[in-house]
N, CA, C and O atoms as a DFTB+ gen file, in Angstrom:
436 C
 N C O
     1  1     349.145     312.034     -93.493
     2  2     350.518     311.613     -93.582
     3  2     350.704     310.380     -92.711
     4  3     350.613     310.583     -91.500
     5  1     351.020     308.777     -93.231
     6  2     351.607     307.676     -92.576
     7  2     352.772     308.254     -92.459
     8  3     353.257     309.009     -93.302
     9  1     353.451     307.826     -91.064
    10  2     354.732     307.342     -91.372
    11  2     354.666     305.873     -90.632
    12  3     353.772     305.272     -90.034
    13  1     356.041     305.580     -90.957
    14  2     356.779     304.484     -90.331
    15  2     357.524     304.140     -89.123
    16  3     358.619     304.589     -88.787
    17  1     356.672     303.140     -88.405
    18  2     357.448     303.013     -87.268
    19  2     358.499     302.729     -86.950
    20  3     358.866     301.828     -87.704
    21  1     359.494     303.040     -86.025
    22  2     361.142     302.459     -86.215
    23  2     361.186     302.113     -84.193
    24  3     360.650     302.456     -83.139
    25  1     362.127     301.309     -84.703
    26  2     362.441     300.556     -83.032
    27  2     363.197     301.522     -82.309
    28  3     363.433     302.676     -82.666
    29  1     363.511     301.026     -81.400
    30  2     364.606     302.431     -80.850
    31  2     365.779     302.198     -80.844
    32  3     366.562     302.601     -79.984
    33  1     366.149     301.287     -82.122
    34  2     367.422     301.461     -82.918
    35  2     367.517     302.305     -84.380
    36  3     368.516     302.640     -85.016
    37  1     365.706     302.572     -84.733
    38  2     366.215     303.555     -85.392
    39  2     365.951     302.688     -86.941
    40  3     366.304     303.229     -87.989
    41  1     365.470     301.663     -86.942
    42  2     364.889     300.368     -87.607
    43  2     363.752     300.858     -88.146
    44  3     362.915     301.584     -87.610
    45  1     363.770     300.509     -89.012
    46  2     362.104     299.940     -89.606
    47  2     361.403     298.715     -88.959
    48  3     362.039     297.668     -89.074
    49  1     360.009     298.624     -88.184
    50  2     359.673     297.594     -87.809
    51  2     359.342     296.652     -88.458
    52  3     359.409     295.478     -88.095
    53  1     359.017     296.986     -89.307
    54  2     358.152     296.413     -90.458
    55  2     356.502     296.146     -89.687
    56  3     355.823     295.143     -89.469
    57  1     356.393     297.070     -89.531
    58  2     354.921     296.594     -88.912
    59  2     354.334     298.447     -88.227
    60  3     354.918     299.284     -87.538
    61  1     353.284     298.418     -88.710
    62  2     352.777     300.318     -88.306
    63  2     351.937     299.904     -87.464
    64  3     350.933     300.615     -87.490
    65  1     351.875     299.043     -86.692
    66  2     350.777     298.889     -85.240
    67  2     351.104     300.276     -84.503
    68  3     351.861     301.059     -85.078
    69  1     350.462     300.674     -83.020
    70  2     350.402     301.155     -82.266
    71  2     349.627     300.475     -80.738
    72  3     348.522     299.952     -80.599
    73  1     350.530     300.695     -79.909
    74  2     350.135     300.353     -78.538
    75  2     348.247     301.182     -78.128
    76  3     347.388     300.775     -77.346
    77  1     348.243     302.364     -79.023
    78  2     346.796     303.436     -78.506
    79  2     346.322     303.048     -79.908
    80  3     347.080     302.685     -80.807
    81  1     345.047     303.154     -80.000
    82  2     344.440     303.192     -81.105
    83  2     343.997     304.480     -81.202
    84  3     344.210     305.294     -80.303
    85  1     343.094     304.887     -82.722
    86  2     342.890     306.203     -83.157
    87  2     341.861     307.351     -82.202
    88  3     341.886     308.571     -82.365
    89  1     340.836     306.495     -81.026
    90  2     340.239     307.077     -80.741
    91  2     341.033     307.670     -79.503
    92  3     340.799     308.868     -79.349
    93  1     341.961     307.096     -78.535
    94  2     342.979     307.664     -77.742
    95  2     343.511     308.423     -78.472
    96  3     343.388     309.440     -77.789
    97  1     344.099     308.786     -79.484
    98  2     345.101     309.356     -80.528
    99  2     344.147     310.501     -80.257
   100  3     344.344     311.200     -79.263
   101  1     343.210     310.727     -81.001
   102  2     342.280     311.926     -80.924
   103  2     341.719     312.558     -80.004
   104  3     341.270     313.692     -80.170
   105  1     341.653     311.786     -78.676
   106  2     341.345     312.114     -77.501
   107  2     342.951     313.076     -76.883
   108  3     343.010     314.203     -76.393
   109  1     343.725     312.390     -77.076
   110  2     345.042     312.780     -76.742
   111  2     345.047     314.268     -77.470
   112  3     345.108     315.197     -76.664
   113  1     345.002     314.581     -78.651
   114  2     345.252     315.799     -79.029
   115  2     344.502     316.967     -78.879
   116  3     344.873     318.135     -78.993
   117  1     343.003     316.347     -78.510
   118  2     342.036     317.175     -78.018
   119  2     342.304     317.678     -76.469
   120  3     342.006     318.845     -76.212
   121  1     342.775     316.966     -75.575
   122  2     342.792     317.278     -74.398
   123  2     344.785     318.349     -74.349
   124  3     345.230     319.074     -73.459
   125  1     345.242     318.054     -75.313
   126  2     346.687     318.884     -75.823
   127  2     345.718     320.107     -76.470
   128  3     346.085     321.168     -75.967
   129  1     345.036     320.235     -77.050
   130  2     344.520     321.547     -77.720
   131  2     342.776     321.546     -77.750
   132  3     342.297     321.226     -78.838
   133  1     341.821     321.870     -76.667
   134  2     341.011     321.853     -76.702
   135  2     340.038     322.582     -78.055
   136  3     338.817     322.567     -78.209
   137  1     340.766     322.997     -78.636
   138  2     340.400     324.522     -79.714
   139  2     340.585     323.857     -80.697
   140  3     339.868     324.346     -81.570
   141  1     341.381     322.626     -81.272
   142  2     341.836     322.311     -82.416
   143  2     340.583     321.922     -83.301
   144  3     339.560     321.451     -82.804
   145  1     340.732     322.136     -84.530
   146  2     340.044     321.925     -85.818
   147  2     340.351     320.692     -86.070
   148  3     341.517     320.316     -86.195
   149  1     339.021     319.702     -86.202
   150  2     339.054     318.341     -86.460
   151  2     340.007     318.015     -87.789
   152  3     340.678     316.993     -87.931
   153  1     339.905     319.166     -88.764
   154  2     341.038     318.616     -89.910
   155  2     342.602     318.804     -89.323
   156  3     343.427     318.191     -90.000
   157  1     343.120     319.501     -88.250
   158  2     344.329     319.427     -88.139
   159  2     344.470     318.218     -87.151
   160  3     345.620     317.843     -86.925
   161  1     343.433     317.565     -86.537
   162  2     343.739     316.329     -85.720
   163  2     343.622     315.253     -86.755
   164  3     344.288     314.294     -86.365
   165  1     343.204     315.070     -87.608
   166  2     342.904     314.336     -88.379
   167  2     344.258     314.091     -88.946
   168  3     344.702     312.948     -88.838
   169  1     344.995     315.025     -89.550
   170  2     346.225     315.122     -90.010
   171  2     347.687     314.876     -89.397
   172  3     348.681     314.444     -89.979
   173  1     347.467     315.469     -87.398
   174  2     348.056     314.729     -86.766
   175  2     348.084     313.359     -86.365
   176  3     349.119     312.841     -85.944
   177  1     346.810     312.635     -86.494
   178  2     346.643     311.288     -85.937
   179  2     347.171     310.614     -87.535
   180  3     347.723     309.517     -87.631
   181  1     346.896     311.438     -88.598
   182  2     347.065     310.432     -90.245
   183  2     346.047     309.740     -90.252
   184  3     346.217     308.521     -90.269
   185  1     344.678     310.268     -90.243
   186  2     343.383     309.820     -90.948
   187  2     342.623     310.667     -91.387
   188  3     342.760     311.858     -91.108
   189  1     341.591     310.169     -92.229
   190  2     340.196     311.468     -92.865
   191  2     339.841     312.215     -91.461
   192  3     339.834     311.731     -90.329
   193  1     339.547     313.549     -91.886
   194  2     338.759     314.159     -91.281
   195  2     337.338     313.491     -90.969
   196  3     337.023     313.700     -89.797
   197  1     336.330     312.701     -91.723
   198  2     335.544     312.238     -91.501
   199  2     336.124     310.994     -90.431
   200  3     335.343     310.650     -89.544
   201  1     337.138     310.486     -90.482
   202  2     337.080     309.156     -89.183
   203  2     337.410     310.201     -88.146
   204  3     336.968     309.742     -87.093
   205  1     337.859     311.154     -87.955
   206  2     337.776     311.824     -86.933
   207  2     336.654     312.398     -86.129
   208  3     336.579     312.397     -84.900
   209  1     335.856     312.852     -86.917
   210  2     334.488     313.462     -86.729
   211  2     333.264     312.198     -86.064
   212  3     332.316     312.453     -85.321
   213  1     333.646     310.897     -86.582
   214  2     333.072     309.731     -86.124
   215  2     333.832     309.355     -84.840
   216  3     333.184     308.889     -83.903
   217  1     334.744     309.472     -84.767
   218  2     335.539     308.895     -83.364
   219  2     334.415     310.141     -82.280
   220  3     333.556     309.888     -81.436
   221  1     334.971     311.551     -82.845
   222  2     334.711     312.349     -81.844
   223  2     332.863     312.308     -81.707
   224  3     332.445     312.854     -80.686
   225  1     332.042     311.852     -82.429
   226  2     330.808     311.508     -82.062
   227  2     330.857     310.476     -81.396
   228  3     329.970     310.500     -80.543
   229  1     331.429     309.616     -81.360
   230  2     331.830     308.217     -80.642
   231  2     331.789     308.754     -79.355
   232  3     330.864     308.628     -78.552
   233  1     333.016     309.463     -79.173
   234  2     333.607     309.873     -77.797
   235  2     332.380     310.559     -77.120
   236  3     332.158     309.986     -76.053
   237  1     331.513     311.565     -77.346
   238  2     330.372     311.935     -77.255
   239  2     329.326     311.354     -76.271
   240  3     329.005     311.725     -75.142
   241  1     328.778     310.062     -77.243
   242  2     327.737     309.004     -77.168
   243  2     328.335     308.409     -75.356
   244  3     327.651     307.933     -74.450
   245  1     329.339     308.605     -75.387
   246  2     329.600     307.640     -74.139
   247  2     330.495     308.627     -73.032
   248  3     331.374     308.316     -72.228
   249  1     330.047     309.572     -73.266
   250  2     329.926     310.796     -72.271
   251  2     331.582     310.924     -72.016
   252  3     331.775     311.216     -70.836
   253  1     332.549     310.823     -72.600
   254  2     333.913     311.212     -72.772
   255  2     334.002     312.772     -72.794
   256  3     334.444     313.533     -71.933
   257  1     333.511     313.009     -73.898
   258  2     334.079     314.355     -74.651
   259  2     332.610     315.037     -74.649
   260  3     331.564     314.450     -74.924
   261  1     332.745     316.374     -74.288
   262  2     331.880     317.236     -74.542
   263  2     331.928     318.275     -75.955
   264  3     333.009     318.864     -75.973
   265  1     331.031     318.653     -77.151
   266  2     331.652     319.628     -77.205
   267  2     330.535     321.131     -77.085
   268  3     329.309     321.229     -77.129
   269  1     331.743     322.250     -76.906
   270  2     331.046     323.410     -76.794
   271  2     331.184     324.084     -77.626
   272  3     332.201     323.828     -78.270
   273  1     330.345     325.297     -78.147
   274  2     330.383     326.112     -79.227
   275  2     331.058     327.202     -78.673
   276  3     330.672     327.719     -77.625
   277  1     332.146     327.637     -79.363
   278  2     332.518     328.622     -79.105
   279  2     332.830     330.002     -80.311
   280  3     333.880     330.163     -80.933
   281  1     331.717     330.780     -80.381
   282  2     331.782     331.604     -81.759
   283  2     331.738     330.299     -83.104
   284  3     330.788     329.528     -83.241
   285  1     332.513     330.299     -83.653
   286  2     332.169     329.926     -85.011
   287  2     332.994     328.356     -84.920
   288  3     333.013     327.435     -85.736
   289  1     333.743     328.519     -83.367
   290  2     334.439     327.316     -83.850
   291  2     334.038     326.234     -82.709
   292  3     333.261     326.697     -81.874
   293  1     334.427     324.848     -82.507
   294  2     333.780     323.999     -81.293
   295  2     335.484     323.881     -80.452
   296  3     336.607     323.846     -80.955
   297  1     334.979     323.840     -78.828
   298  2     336.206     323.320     -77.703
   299  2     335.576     322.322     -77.699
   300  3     334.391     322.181     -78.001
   301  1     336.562     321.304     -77.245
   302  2     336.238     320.147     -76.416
   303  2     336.427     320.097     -75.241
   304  3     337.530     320.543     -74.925
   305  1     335.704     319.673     -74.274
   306  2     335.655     319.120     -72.600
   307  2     335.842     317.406     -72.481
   308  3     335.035     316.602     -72.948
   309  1     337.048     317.067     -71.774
   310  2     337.192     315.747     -71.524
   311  2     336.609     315.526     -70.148
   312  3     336.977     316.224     -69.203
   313  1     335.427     314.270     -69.972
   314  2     335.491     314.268     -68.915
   315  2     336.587     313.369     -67.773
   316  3     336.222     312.218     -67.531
   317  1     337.314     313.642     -67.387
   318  2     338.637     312.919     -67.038
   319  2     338.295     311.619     -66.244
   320  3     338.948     310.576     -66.195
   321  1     337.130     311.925     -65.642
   322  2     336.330     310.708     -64.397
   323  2     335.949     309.220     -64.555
   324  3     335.854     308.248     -63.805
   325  1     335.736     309.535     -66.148
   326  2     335.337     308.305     -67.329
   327  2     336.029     307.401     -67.120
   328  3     337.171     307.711     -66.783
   329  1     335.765     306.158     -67.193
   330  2     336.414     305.281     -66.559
   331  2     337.054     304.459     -68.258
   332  3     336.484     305.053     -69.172
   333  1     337.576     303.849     -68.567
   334  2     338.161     302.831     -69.172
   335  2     337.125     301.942     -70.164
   336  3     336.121     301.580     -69.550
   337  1     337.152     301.677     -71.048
   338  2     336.070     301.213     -71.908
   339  2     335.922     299.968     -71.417
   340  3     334.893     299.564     -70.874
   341  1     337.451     298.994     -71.676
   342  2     337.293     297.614     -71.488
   343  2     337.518     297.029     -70.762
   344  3     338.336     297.646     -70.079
   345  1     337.277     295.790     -70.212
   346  2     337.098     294.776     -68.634
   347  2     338.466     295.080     -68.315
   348  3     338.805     295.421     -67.182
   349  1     339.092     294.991     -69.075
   350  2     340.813     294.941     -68.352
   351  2     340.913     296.307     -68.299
   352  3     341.251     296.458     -67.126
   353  1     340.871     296.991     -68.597
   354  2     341.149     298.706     -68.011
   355  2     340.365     299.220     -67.360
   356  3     340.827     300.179     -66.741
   357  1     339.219     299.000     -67.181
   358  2     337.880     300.393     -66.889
   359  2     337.953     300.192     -65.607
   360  3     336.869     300.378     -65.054
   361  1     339.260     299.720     -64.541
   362  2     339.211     300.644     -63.073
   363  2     340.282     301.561     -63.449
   364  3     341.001     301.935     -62.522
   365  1     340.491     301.922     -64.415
   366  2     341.248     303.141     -64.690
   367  2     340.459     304.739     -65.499
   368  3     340.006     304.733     -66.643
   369  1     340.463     305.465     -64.956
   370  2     339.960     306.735     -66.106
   371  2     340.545     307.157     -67.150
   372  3     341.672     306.861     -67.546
   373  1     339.485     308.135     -67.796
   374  2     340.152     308.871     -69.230
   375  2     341.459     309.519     -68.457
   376  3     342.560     309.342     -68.980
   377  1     341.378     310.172     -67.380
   378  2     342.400     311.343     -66.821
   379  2     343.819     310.431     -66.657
   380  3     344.968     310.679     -67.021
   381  1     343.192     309.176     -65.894
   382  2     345.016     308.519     -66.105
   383  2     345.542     308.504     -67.006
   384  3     346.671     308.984     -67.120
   385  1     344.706     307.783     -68.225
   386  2     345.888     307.940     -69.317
   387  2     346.027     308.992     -70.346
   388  3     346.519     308.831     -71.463
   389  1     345.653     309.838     -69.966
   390  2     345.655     311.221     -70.427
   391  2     347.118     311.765     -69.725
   392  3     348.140     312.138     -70.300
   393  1     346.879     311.685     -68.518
   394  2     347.929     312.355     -67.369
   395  2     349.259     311.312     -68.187
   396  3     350.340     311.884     -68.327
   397  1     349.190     310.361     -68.517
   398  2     350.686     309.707     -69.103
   399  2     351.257     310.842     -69.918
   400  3     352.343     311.404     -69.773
   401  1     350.352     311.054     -70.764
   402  2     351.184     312.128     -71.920
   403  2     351.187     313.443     -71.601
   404  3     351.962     314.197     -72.188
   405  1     350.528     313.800     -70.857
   406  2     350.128     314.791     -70.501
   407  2     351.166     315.844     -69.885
   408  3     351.644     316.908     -70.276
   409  1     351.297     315.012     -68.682
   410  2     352.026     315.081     -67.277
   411  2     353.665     315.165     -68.331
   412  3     354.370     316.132     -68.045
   413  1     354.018     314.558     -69.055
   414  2     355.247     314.433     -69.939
   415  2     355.220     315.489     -70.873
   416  3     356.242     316.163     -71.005
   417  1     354.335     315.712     -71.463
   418  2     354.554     317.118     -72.203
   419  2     354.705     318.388     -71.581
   420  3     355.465     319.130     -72.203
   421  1     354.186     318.893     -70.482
   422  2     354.118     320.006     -69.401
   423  2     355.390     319.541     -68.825
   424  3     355.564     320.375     -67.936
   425  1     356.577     318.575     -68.767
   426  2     357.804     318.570     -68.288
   427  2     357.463     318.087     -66.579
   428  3     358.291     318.389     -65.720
   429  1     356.378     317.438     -66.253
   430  2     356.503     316.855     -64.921
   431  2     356.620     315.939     -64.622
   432  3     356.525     315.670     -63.425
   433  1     356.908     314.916     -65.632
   434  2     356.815     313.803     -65.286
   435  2     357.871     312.723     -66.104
   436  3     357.864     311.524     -65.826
């Protein structure tokens, strides 16, 4: 499911950018539901299950995301310590900007 972005008048932007891209998006919902089934993140972020499954091997390869087997289904482990991919961010960790949404959904922030 796309939707459409609106300003915070409530507008159509005319434009479906995003400030996070898909692999934050997926990181974000994984660390909100460690248990979740790659097709219901897939569906929350609004992409294939397969670009999901590639992000989350992505995330993997570069020691982000762990995953564990649990019975029949996989958790994920974020490692929060991870620092920032690119020159302009990476003195920041996965956990800071995790803790943005994070810290706001749990009502602390």
């Amino acid at each position: 499911m796309i939707e459409t972005r609106h300003t915070r008048t409530g507008k159509s932007s005319g434009s479906d950018w995003t400030f996070l891209n898909n692999h934050a998006h997926v990181l974000l919902c994984l660390a909100r539901d460690p248990g979740a089934r790659l097709r219901d993140v897939a569906e929350m972020v609004g992409i294939t299950e397969r670009a999901v499954q590639k992000i989350v091997r992505d995330l993997e390869e570069c020691a982000v995301l762990r995953r564990i087997r649990d019975g029949r289904r996989n958790r994920y482990q974020i490692d929060l310590h991870q620092p920032l991919r690119h020159p302009l961010e990476n003195d920041h960790t996965v956990g800071e900007l995790l803790g943005l949404f994070l810290d706001k959904d749990r009502g602390d922030g």
